[in-house]
Structure formats: C-alpha cells, structure tokens
N, C-alpha and C positions, 0 to 999 in steps of 0.2 A: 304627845308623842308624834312626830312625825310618820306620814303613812309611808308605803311603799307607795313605785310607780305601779302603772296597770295600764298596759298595751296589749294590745291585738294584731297582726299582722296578717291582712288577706290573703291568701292564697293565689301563687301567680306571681310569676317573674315581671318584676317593674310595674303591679299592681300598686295603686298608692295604699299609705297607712289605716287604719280604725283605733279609734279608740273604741273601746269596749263600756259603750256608755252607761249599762246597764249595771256593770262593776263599779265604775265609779260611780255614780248619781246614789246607788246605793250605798257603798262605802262611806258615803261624804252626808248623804240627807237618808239616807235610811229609808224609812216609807213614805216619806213625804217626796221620795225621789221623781214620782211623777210629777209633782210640778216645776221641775227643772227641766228635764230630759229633751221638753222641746222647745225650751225657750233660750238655754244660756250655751256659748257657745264651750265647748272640754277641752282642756288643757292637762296638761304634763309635760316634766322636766326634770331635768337631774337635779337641779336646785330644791330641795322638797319642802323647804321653809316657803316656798315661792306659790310651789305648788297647793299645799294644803292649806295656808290663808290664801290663797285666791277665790276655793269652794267657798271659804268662811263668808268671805267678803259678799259672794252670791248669795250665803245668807241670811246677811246682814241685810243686802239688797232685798229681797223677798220677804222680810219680817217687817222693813221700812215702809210696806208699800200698805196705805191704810186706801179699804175702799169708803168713798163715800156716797154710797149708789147712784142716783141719778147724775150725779155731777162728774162719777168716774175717780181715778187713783193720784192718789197724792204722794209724794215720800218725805217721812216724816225723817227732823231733828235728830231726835230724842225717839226712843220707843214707846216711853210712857207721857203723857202730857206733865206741862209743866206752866208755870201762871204769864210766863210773857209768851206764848205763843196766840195766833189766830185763835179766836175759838169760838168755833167746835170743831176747826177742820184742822186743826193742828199744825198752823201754816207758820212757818220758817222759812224765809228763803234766802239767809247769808250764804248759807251750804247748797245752794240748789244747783248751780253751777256744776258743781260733782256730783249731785243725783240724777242729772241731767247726761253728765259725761258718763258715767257708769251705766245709766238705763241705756245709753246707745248702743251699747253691744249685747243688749239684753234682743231675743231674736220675736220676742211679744213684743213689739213696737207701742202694745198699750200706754204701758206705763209710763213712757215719755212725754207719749201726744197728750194723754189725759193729763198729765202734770205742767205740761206747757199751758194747756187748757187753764188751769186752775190758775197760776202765775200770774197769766195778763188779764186774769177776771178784775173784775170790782171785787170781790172777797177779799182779796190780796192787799194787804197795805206795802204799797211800793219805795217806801221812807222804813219800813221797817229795821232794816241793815240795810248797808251798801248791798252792790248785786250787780251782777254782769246776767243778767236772764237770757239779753238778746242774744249773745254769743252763744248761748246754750242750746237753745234754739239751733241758730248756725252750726253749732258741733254735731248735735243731732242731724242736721240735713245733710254733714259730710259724710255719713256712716250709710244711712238708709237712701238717700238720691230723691228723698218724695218731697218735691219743687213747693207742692200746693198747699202739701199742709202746713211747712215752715212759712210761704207767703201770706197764708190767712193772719196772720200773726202782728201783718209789718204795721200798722195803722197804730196797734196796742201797743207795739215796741217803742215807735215813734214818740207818743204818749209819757211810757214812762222815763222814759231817755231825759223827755223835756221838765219831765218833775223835778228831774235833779240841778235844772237850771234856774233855781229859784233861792231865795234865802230864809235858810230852814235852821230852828233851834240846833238839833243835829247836825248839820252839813247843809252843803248846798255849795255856789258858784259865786267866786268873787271877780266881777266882770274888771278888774284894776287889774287882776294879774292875769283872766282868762281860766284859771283853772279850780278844781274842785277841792271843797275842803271837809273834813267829816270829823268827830271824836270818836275816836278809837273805842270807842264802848260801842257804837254805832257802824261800827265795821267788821265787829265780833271780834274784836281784841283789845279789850278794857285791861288798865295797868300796861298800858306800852308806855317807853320812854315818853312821849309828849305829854301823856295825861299825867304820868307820874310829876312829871317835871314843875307841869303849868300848876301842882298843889303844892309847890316846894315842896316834896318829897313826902308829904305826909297821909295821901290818898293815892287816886286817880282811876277811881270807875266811871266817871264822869268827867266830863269837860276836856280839857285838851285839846282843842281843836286847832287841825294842822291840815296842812297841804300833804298827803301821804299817796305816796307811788300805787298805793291799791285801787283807793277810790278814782283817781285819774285812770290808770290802767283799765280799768273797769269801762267806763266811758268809753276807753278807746275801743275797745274789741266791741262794745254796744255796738257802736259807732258804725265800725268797720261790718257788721253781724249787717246793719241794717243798710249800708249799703250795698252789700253785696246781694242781698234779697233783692231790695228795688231794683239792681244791675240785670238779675236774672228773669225781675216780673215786666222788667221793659221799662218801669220808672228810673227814666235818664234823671230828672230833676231831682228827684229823691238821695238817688245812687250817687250824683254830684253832691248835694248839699250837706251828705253825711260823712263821705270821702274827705271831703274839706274840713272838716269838724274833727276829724281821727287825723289826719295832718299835721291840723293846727296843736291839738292836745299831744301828741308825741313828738314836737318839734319842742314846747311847754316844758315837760318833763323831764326831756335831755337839756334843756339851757337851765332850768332851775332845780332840778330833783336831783340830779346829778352833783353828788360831792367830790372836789378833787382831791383833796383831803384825806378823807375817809376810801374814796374811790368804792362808789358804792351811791347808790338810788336811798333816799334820805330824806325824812319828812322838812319843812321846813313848818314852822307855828303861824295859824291862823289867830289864833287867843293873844290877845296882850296885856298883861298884868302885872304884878309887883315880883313874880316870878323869872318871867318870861317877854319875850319881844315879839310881835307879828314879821314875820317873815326870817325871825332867825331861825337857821338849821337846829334840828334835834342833834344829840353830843353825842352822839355813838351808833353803830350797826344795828341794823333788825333783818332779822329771815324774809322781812315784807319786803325789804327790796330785791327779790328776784321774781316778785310778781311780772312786772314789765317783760320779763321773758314769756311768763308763761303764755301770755296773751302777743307774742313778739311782737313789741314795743321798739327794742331800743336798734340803730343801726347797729351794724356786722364789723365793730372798732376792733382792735389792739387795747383802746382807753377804757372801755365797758368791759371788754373780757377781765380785765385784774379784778375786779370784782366776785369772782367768782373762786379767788383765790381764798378767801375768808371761810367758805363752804365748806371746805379741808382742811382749813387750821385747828387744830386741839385747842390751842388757846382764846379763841373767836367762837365760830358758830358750830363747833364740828363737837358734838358729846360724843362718848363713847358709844353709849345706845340711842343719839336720837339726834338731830339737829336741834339747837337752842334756840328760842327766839329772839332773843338778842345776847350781845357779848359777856362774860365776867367780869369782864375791864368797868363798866355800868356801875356806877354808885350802888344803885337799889338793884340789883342782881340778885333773884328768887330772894328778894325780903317779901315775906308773905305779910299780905295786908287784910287780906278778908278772909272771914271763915263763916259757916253754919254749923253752932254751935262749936266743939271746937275739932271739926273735919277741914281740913283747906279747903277755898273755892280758887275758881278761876283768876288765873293770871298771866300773862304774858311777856315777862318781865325775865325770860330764861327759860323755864319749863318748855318740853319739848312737846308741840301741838301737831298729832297728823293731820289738821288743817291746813298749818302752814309749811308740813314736811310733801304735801299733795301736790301745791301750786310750785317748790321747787323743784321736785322731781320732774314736774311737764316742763319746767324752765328749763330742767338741764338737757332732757330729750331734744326740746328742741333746738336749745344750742349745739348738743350734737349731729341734728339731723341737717341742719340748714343756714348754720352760723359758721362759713366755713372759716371766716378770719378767724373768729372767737376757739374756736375748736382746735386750728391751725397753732392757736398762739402756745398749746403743751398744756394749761395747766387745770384742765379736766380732761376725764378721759373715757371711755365705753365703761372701763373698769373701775372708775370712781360709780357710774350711775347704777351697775349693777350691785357696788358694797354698801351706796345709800338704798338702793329698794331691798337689797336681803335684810340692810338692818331695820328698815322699817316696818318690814313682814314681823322681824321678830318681835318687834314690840308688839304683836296684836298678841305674843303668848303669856296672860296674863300672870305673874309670879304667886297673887294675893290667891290664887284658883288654881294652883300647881301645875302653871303653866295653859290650863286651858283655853283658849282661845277667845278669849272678851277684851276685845279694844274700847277705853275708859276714855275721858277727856283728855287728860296730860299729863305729861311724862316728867318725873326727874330723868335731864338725858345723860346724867355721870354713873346712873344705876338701872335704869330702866322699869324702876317701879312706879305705877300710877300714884298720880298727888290728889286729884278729886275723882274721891270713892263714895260720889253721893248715890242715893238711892237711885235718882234719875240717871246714873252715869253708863252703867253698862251697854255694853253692844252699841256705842253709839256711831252715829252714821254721818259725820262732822267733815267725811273725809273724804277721799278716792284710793282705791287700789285696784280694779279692775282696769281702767283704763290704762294705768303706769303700766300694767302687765303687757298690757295690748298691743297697746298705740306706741309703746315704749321699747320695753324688753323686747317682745314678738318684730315691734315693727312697723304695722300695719298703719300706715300715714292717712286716713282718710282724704281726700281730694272733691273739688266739686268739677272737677274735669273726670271724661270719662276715660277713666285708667286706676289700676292697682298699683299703688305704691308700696312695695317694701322692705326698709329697711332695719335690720333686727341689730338693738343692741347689746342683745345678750351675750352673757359670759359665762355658756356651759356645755358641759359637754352633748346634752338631747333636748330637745324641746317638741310638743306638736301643739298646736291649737286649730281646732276643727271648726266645721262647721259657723263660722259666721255669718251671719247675714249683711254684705256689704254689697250698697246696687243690684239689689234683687238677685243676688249669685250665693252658691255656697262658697264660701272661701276656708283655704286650709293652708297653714303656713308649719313647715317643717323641717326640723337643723338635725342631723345625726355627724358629728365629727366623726366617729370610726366606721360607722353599717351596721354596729352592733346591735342598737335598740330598735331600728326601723327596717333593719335589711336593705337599706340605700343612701348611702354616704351620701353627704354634704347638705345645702337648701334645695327646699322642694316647694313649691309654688301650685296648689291646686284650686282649680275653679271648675262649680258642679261637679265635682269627681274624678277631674281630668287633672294630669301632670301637665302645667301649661309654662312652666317654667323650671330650669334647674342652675345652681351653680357649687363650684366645689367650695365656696369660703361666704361667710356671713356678709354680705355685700345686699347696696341697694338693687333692686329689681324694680322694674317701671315695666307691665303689662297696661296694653289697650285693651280696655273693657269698656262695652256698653251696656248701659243700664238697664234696668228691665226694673217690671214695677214687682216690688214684692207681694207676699201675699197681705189680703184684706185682713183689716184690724177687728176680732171678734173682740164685740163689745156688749158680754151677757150682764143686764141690770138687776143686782140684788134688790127685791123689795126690802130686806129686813134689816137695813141699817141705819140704827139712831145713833146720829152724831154728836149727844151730849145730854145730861140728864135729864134737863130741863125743855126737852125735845116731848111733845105728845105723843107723837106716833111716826116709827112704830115704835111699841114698848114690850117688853118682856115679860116674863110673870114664871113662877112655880110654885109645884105642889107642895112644897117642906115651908116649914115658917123662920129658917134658921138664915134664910140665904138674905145678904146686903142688898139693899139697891144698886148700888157700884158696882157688885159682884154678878148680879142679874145684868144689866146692863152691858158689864164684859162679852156678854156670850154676843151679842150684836154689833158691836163699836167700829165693824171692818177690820178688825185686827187680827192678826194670825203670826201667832212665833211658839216657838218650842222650847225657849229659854227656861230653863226654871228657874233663874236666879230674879224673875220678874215676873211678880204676878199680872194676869191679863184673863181670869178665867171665874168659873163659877165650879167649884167642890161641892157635891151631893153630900150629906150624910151619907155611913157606914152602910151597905146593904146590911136591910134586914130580910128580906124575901119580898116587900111593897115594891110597889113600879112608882117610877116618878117619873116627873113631865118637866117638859121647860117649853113652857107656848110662846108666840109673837100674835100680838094683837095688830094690824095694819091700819086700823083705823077707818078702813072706806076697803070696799071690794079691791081684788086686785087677783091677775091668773097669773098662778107658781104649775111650774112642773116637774122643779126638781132641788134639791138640798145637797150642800155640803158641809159636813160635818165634820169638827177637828176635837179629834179627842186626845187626852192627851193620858202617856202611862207613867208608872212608877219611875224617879231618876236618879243620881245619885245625890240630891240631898236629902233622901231619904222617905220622902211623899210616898204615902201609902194608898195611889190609887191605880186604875188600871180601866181598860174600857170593860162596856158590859157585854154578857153575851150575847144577847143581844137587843134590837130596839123596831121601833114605827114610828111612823111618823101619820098622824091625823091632821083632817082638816075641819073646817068652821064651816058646819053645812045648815045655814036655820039655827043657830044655836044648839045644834047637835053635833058632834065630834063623830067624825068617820073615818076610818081607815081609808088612804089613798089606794087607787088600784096601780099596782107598778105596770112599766114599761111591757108592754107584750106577756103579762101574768107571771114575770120573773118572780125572784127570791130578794130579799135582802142579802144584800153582800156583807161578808165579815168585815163588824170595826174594826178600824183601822188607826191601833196608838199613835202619836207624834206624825201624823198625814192625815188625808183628806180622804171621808169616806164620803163617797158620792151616793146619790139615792134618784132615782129615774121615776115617775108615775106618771099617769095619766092627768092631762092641765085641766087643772079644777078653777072656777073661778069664785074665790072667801074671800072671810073678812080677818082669817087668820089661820096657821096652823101648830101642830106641836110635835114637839119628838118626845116617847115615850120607852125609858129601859127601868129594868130591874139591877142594879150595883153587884155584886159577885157581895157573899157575905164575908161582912166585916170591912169591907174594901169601897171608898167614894171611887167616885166616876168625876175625874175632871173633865167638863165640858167648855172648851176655848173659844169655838166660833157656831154657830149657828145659822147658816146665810140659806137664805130662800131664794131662788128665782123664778 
C-alpha cells in the first residue's frame, strides 16, 4: 500500500520547508529509524510509488552494507552469499558502479570510501565481470568534492584499467580493431543474443564473445574517471594519456558499434565458428545499447538520437511493466534455457532486468539534460523518463508477496511478475534507484566545478528532497506547482538552510557554490566480525546445544537486515525461565566499550519470537565472566525489535565478551547481529 506524504512547514513567512524526519524515518524503518536519520538524504512527492520505493531502496542500501571490520564496508550483490562470489568477503563488482552511485547520496561518506577501498585492493579479482570501478569512483567525487581521497585511488585505477588490455579466456583487447571484447556471461548478462547465437541456438551461458557497447563503454568513462583525477592531481602526462585512450575508444564505437540498420549501438562477434563470423553484427536490439549514453559516449546527432525510438516502441524494447532486454522480433525471445531444478534462472534474452532498466534510465537523463540535438529531435521527452521511473518503481511491488516491496532478479516485462524466485533472489541490489530519483527526477547534476547544478525532470505536481550533502553544503531542492503542499509556489533552491535560489517553472538553475570540506568519516572498528566459517577468530559460541554453526556464526557475519523472508540470524529456544548466552571468543586480548545489538520481533510470517525483557552483557576477565560497568552507572536501555540496541560501558580490555537474556515464556528471542567494539 502506498503511504501518505508527510510535511512540515516552519513557521514564518518565506521560511524554507521541513520535512518532519522523524515521521518519516519512522514511518519507513520503524526502530531501526536511527540509523538513517542522519545519513540519507528525505524526500517526498506527489508521485507516491516514487516516494515509498525510494525509502525501500535506502533499505536495500543499508541491508547491502556488510561490515568487515578491520577492512571496513562492502555492498554486497546478493544479501545472502552465493558460490561464485569473493569469499569470504562477498565481492561482486558487475553491480558496484550502482552501489557506488547510490552510496553517494548516502550523507555517511563511509560506505563509499571503504567500498572503494575494497574494490582496488588485492582481494578484488578485477576480471571478475566487466566494471567501470573508476568512473564510480569519479561519480563519488562529483557529489562529495573530497579531491584526495578519489586521488589515492588513481595508481590502482591505472592498474586495473590496464588489466583489461590483455587477452583473457573471458575478454580482453583485440589490438586489430583496438577495441574490447567480453562474453556476455562475463558482463553479467549470460544468454544475450551473441552467446545465444555463437551455440546455434541451443545454449549460451557461456562463450559468445563479442565486441559489446558495455565493455567499451566501460573503458571509456574508466578512461575519462582517470583522466580527469590526474587533471585535477596535476598529472598532465597521466590526464593526457588517458584523454587519448576515451578518444580513441569512443571514436571505435561510433564507426563500428553503431548500426545503420538497426540504428542502434550493437555488438559485433569476436568468436568465430560454424555458427557465427568475427566481426559480424549480432541480428537484432539489446537494451545494452544505451549503455554509451549512460556513460555519455556517443556525439549529440539527429543519427544516434533515432535510437532511442525503440525505448518506446510496444513492439521492440518498451513491456508494458518493464523494459525488455531485447526485441520479440529475436528468434530465441524468453525461450528459457536454464533452470535449478525446475524454478527459471537467469536470462537475458527479453526478461526485463532493473540492471539494465538503471543504465538506461541515467542514459535518458542524460540525454535530456545535455543532449540538446538528441532531445531537440521530439522523440523522447521529460514525460517519457518520468513513465519509465514510476514503472520501474512499480516493479519493486512484488505481486508473489501481495504486492510488498521485494525487488527479485527479473522480470517478465508483459506482466510484471518476477521469473527467478530463487532463494538467493530477494531484496536484491543489482541495480540503482536512488540515484535515478536524484540525479534525475529531483535534478541535482553533480559537477566537479565549483557550482550547483539543477535541473529537475520531474513530472508532478510537489516534490522536496532535503538535506543532501553536496560540497560540504546542505542542499535542498523543492517544486510546489500551486503553494499548496509547501506554502511557496514554484522551484526552491536552498543551501545550508538558506533560499538561494527561486523560479516559477521546473527549469535549470546553475548556483556558484564553493566547496567546503565536509564532515570527517567516523570510522568505529568492530572486533567481532568473522567473515566465514572456516575463520578462527573471532568465533561465536552458546549456551543451548540445539543452535547450528551457520546459525551461530549469523549473529557476527557484519550483516544486518530485518527481512524476514531471509534467514541471517540465530533463534533461541522457547523461554523457559533459564538465561542464555551467546559469547565472542576474540582470540587474543582486545578493548570493547560498547555493543550493538539487533534483535529482531515477531513478523507477518508468523515467527513466533520477540526481544527479551531484558539482557547484559559480560566480559572475559582471567577466565571469569564479569558484568561490564555501564557508561557513567547508567541502566540498560530497553531492546529494541527490528533496530539497534546500543549498550555503552566502561573500556575493558579481554579476550571475549557475552550478551546474556532470559526469552519471555514460550517465545525465542531472534538474535541478528552481535558487533563489539
């Protein structure tokens, strides 16, 4: 069910707006609403499909975020692991590009930096999928303005950039045509026309290997990502060398990727076989070709624009609920090829993927925002982008869950029901919607010049979004056509609190703003996260004999979500009046001073558990368990269901500690997380 809006209006003639954060953050996370309140920026809108997946999407974002303590925050795939990921750190990074572009409007700067961190480590297998890391990077630095820390980066970018100039079973560079080539399974889209094709029709999760507008694409905004760092770090040679490389590659892809034909960005086949030919074009449309916008790739034609004519066609790329990945017209058009057991898997063959419904949604922004031919030429339009983001919102209301809000892998886009409903599928984070709201709808252009850009493509009647952090400023962007909902008609423009801009009609706005440094990134290290079983320490342990290893293990993994349709936690037996424990063994001394705790209560599939009344937490003093002494001789604060109960004491320094409650009779106590620090 859709919510209602929820505004506030200050007091005070020509006062700017409020939202009333504490209405919504609750409304939206409940008790878990503290840890939003000061991180993500609030939003509302007459649109309320827009509005109410946007929270979601925040917490998808926040369930995504696995810690892995001393190494700092990852955003995972998938919520649960799954056997082709990194592991034990649960590294994916086809999708990172969007976990990247959605952390940026996240007002914790944490979880970017530490993810960027992890990305251009040695952990990272950089061949894993295609990747545009570097540009991610760069998107981050256009939001936040902090020069030094995207610079730390440039040396590792460099690196992986040149990985991809090698020739790799997967992909790699073919120096005859100058450009990159990959299989589609290796791109995160296995069963596209070329792989299908290259099996004459009777597979293609493998092989296929084609010149594809993505992997190019990718390179280029690297490319660009990395000259523009060196530009900024004063490396002219660097800033040149990479310049010429995004040049050359988009100069590539408009003389060869480009079909005139088709009219339309188009693999052509690196494989050659009894199938297929090297260098012939793939026979029909894919959604992958308006990658090149998202990353704006292509010049600002009349020739390129008709492409974009497909996007809208019923009979081409345009489902009723979703964008297709490619056409009907397609021989093998959703013949489904692979299954587990007999559940559909992954395909790309038509099913509609918010993957690749993400990259064209930035594509057509940005053709709106700055593609004046392409825009000029009629045949997209503000109100085309805002009936692909409502439909796209609406696919996150899942039908299989009576509508309740779990975005699955993919879509049939003629009905809008999910196709793979595997146990790993739900809540999964494959995709971007924060940003589309943003950067898109709202407007908000990031720039690495010091100035506010905003131009809003929305198509409604109110909108506010508050509070961003962009160049160390608060920023607050706000549309009322009548006066009704804000008490002040038309766009409103505010930085720090201030009305710094106004106009009566949804038009660009260009404010000079300088930067300021935001605030410093608190970076608290949990001792007590084991990143996989077969990890020594730290390790888990309790007092019942009934609990799994896996199950134990749960309660420390860095993970934290309130789903219920996905286990991630450790169930007590039924109280019977006994107290039970769940200790962390650290393995070697270490000083904690405080816990957070996520317990979680009763939902509606019917789980019969609830927090206890209450609990302690002891520590390992000489092999003797001690009660900690709290914060200034406080109390323990009441658990707290489905949120984070925090716990304050005096810094001890063990070799372990435990939390200690009694279950309400008859009723388990699900325990989710357990983090020390």
């Amino acid at each position: 069910m859709k919510s209602a809006t929820l505004s506030l209006l200050l007091a005070g003639t020509g006062t700017a707006a409020a939202l009333n954060a504490t209405a919504i953050t609750t409304q939206y996370f409940g008790n878990d609403a503290p840890w939003y309140t000061d991180r993500i920026p609030l939003f509302e809108t007459s649109n309320a499909a827009l509005q109410e997946v946007y929270y979601y999407r925040w917490s998808l974002f926040r369930s995504h975020q696995r810690d892995l303590g001393s190494l700092g925050y990852l955003s995972t795939e998938f919520i649960n692991d799954v056997s082709w990921q990194t592991s034990p750190w649960a590294i994916l990074i086809n999708a990172a590009n969007y976990h990247l572009r959605e952390g940026r409007w996240s007002r914790d700067r944490r979880f970017k930096e530490d993810y960027a961190d992890v990305l251009f480590s040695d952990i990272t297998v950089h061949t894993q999928f295609s990747e545009v890391l570097a540009d991610g990077v760069w998107q981050g630095y256009l939001v936040d303005g902090v020069l030094d820390d995207a610079v730390s980066r440039l040396e590792s970018m460099k690196g992986v950039y040149e990985v991809w100039n090698a020739t790799l079973d997967i992909g790699g560079f073919d120096p005859s045509k100058g450009m990159y080539y990959i299989q589609p399974l290796t791109d995160a889209t296995e069963y596209t026309i070329a792989s299908i094709d290259a099996s004459g029709g009777y597979d293609g999760f493998l092989g296929g290997l084609a010149f594809r507008p993505s992997i190019n694409t990718y390179q280029f905004a690297n490319a660009k990502a990395i000259s523009n760092l060196a530009a900024l770090s004063g490396d002219e040679v660097t800033a040149t060398e990479y310049a010429d490389k995004a040049e050359t590659i988009k100069g590539l892809v408009q003389e060869n990727l480009w079909n005139t034909t088709l009219e339309h960005f188009i693999d052509r086949f690196y494989v050659d076989n009894e199938n297929v030919s090297y260098w012939d074009p793939i026979r029909g449309r894919e959604l992958v070709g308006y990658v090149p916008w998202t990353h704006d790739l292509p010049d600002d034609t009349e020739e390129y624009a008709q492409s974009w004519k497909h996007l809208l066609d019923s009979e081409k790329l345009a489902g009723e609920h979703g964008l297709r990945t490619n056409e009907p017209s397609y021989e093998y058009y959703m013949v489904q090829y692979r299954y587990e057991g007999e559940q559909p898997e992954c395909q790309w063959n038509g099913p509609a993927w918010p993957y690749q419904t993400t990259q064209a949604l930035t594509a057509l922004a940005n053709l709106l925002d700055h593609y004046p031919t392409s825009a000029g030429a009629g045949i997209v339009s503000k109100a085309d982008y805002n009936t692909l983001l409502t439909q796209y919102a609406e696919l996150h209301y899942n039908p299989n869950y009576e509508g309740i809000l779990n975005l699955e892998e993919d879509y049939y886009a003629d009905t809008g029901y999910p196709i793979v409903g595997l146990a790993r599928s739900p809540h999964y984070f494959h995709s971007g919607f924060i940003d589309q709201v943003i950067s898109g709808f709202v407007g908000i252009r990031p720039s690495s010049e010091d100035k506010l850009e905003v131009n809003p493509l929305a198509d409604a009647t109110y909108f506010r979004l508050e509070n961003v952090l962009y160049h160390g400023h608060n920023v607050s962007v706000q549309w009322d056509a009548t006066g009704d909902q804000y008490g002040s008609q038309g766009l409103q423009i505010e930085v720090d609190g201030e009305i710094v801009s106004t106009s009566e009609s949804l038009e660009r706005v260009t404010i000079d703003l300088d930067r300021v440094t935001p605030p410093a990134i608190n970076r608290p290290i949990a001792k007590s996260i084991q990143l996989g079983l077969d990890t020594a320490y730290p390790v888990g342990s309790v007092s019942v004999s009934n609990a799994s290893e896996s199950d134990i293990h749960n309660v420390i993994d860095g993970r934290v979500w309130f789903y219920p349709e996905i286990q991630n936690w450790w169930d007590t037996p039924s109280g019977n009046g006994e107290e039970i424990w769940y200790a962390i063994d650290f393995g070697s001394s270490v000083q904690v001073s405080r816990a957070e705790i996520a317990f979680a209560v009763s939902d509606s599939y019917g789980s019969n558990v609830d927090v206890p009344d209450g609990y302690r937490v002891q520590y390992n003093d000489a092999g003797e368990w001690e009660d900690v002494s709290l914060v200034d001789g406080g109390e323990y604060g009441e658990a707290v269901g489905n949120g984070i109960t925090d716990v304050n004491w005096e810094g001890v320094t063990t070799s372990g500690v435990r939390l200690l409650f009694v279950p309400k009779e008859g009723v388990s106590v699900r325990l989710v997380e357990f983090k020390a620090f």
